[in-house]
Biotite code that builds the C-alpha atoms (Angstrom):
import biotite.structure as struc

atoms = struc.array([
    struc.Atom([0.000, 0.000, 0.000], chain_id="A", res_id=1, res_name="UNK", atom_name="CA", element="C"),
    struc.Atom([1.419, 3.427, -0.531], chain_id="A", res_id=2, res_name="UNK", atom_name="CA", element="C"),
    struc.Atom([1.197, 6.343, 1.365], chain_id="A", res_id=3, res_name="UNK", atom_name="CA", element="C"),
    struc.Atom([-2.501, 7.969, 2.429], chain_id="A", res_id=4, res_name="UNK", atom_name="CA", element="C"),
    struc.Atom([-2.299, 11.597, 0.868], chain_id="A", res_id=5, res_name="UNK", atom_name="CA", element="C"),
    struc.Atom([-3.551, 14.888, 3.036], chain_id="A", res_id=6, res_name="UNK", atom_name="CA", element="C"),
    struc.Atom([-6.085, 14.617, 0.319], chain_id="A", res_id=7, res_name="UNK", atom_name="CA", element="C"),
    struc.Atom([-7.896, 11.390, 0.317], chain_id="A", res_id=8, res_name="UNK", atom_name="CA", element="C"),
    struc.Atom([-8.001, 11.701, 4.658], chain_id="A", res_id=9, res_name="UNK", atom_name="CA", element="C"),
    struc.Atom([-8.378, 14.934, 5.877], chain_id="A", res_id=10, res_name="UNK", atom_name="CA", element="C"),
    struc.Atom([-7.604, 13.342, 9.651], chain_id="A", res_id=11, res_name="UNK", atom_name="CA", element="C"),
    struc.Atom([-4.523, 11.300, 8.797], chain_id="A", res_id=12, res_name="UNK", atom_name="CA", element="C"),
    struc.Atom([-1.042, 12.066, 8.246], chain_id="A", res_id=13, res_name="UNK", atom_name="CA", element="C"),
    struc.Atom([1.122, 10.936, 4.842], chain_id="A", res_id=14, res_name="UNK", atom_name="CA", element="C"),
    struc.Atom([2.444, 7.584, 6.066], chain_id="A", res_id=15, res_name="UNK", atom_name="CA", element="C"),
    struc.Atom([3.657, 4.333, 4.611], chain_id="A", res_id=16, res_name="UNK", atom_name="CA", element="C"),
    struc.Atom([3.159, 2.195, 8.021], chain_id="A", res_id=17, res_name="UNK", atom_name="CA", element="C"),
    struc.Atom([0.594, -0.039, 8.119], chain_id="A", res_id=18, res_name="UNK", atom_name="CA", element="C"),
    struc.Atom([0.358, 0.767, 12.047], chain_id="A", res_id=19, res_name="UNK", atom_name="CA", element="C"),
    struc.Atom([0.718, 4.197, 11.731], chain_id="A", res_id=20, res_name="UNK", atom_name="CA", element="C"),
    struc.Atom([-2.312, 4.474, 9.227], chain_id="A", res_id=21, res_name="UNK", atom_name="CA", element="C"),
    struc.Atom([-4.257, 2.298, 11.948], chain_id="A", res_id=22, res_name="UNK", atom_name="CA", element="C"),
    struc.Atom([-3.739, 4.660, 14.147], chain_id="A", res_id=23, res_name="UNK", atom_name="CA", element="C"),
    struc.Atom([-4.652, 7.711, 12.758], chain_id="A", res_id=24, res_name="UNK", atom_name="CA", element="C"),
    struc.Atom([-7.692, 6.764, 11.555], chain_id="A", res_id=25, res_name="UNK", atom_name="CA", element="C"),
    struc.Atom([-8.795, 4.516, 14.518], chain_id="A", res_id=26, res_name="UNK", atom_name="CA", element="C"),
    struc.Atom([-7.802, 7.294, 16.878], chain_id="A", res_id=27, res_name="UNK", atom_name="CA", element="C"),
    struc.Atom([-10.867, 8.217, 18.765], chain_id="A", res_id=28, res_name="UNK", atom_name="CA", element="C"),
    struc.Atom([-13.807, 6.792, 16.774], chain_id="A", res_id=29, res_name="UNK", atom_name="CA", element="C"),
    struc.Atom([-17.619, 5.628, 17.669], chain_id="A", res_id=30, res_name="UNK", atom_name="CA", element="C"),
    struc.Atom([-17.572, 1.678, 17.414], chain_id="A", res_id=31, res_name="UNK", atom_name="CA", element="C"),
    struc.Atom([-20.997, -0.340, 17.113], chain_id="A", res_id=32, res_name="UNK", atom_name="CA", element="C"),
    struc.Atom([-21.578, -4.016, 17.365], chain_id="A", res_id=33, res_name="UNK", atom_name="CA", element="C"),
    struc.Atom([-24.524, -5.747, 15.991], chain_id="A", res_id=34, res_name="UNK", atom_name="CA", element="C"),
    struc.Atom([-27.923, -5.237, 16.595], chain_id="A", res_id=35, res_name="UNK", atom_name="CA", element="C"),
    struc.Atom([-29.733, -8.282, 18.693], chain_id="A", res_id=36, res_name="UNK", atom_name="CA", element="C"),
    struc.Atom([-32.473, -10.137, 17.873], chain_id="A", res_id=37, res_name="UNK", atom_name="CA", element="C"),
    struc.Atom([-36.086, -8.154, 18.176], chain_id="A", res_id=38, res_name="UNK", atom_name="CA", element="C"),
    struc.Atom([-37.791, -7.637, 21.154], chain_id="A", res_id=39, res_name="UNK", atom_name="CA", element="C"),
    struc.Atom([-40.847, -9.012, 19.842], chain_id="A", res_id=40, res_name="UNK", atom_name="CA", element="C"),
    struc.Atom([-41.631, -12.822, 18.754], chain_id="A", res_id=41, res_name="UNK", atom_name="CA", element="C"),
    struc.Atom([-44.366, -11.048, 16.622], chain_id="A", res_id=42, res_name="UNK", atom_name="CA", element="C"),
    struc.Atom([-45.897, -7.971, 15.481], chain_id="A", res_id=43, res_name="UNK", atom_name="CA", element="C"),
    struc.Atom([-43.101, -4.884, 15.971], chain_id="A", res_id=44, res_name="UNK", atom_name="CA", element="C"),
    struc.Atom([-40.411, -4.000, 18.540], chain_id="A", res_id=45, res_name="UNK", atom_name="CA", element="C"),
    struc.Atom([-37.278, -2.878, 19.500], chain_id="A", res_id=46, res_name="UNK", atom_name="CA", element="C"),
    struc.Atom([-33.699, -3.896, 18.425], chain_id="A", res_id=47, res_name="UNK", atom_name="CA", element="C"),
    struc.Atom([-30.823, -2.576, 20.154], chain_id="A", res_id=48, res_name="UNK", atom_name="CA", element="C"),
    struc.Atom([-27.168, -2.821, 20.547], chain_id="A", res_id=49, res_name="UNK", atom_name="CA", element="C"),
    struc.Atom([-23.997, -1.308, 22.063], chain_id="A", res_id=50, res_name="UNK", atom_name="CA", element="C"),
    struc.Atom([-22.223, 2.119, 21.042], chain_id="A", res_id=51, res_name="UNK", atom_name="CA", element="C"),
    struc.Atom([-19.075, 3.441, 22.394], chain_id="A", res_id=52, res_name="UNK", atom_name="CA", element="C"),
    struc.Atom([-16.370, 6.331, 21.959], chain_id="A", res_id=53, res_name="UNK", atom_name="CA", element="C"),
    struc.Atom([-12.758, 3.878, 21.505], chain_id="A", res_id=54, res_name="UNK", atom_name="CA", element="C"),
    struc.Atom([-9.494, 4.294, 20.541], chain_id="A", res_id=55, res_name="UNK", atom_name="CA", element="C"),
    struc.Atom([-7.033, 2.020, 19.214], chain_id="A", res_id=56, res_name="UNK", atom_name="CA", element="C"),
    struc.Atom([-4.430, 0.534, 21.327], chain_id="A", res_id=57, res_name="UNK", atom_name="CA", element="C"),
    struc.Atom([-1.932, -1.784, 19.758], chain_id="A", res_id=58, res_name="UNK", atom_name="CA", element="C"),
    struc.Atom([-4.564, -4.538, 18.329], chain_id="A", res_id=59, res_name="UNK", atom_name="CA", element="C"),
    struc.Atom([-6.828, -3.962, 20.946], chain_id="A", res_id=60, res_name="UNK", atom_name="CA", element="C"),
    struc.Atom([-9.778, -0.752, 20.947], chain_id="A", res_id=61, res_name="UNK", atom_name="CA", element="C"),
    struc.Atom([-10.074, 0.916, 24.054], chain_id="A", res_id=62, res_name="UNK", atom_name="CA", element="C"),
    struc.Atom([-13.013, 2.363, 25.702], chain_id="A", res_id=63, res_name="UNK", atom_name="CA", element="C"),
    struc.Atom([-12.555, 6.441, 25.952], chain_id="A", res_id=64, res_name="UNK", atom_name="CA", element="C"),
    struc.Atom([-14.662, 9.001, 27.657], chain_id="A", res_id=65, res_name="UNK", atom_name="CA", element="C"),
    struc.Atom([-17.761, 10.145, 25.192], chain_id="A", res_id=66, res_name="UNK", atom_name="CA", element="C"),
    struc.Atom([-16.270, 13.518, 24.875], chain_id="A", res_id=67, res_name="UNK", atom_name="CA", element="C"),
    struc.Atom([-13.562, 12.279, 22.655], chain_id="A", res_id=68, res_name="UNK", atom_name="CA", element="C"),
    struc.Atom([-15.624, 11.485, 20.084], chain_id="A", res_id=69, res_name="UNK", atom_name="CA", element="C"),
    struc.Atom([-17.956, 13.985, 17.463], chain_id="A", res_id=70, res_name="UNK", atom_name="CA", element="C"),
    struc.Atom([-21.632, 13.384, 19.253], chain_id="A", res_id=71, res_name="UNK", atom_name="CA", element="C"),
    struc.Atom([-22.712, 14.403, 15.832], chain_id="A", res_id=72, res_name="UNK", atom_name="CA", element="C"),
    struc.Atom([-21.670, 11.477, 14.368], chain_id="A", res_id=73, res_name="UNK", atom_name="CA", element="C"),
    struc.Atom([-22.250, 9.089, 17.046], chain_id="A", res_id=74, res_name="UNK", atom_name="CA", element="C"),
    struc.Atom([-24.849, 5.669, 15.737], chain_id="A", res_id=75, res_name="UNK", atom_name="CA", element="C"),
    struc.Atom([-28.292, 4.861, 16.598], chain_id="A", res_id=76, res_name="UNK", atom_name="CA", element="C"),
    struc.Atom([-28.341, 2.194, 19.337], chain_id="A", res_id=77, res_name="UNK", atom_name="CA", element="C"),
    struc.Atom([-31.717, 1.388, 18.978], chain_id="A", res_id=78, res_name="UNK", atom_name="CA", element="C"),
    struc.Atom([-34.367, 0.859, 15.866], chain_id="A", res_id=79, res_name="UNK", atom_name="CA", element="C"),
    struc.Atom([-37.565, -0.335, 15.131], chain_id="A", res_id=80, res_name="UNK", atom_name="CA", element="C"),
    struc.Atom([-38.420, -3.781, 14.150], chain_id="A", res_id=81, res_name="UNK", atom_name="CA", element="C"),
    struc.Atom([-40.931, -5.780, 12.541], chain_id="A", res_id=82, res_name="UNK", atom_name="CA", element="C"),
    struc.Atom([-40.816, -9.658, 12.593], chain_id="A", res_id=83, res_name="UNK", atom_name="CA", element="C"),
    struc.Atom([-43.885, -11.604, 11.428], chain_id="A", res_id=84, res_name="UNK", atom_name="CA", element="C"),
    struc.Atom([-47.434, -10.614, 11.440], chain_id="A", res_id=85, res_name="UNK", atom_name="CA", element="C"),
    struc.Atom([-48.542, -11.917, 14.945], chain_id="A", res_id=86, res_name="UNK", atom_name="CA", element="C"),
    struc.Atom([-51.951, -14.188, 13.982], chain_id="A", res_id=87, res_name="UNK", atom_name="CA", element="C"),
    struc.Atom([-54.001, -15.540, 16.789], chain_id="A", res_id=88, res_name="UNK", atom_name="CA", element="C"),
    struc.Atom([-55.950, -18.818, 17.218], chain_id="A", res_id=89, res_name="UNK", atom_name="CA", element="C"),
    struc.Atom([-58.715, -20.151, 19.087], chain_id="A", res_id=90, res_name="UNK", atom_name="CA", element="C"),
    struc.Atom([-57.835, -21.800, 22.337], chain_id="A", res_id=91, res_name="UNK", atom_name="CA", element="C"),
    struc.Atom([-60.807, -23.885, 23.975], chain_id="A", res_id=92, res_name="UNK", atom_name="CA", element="C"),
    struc.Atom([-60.969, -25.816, 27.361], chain_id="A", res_id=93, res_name="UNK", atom_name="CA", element="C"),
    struc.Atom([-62.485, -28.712, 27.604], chain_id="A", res_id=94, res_name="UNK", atom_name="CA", element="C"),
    struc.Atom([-66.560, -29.374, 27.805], chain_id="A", res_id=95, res_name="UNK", atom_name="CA", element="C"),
    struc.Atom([-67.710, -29.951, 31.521], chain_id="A", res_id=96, res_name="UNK", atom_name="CA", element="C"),
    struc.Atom([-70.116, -32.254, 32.740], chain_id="A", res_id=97, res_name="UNK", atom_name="CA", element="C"),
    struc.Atom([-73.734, -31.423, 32.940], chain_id="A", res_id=98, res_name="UNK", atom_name="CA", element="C"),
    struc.Atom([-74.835, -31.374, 36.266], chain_id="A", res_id=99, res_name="UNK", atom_name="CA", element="C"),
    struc.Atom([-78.395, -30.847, 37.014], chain_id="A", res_id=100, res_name="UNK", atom_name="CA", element="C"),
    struc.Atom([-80.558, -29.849, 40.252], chain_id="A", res_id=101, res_name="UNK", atom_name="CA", element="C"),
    struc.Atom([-83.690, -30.961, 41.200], chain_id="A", res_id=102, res_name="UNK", atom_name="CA", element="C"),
    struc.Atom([-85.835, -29.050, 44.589], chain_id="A", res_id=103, res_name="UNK", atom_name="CA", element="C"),
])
């Protein structure tokens, strides 16, 4: 890979390091994991998953304070959901014995 030019990353420096490059551009960033399964078995709900301000630190990420990173640019960690059409059916206990009283 050749160097990253002023240019094509307005937050990096020219660099030919693989690690350097890692740096700059994982230096304080919002990271997002995967949303879960929806709240709701049927009908609509509510998916959700985690959001945090990081940095990198050798090849692991680091959580930072939430002031390091732009809250402009920060990702949803919630959205709406809509799984199947929920569809009902008749339940029904069983028939009782007649009992009848005679005065």
């Amino acid at each position: 890979m050749g160097p990253i030019l002023q240019a094509e990353c307005s937050s990096c420096h020219p660099t030919n390091s693989v690690e350097d490059l890692k740096h700059s551009i994982l230096s304080h960033i919002n990271f997002i994991m995967v949303y879960v399964q929806c709240s709701a078995k049927c009908g609509s709900g509510i998916q959700q998953r985690d959001v945090f301000c990081g940095q990198a630190s050798g090849n692991d990420v680091v959580t930072v304070s939430d002031s390091e990173c732009d809250d402009h640019h920060r990702p949803a960690s919630n959205q709406n959901c809509t799984t199947t059409q929920c569809s009902g059916v008749w339940l029904a206990g069983p028939f009782g014995k007649v009992v009848l009283f005679f005065s």
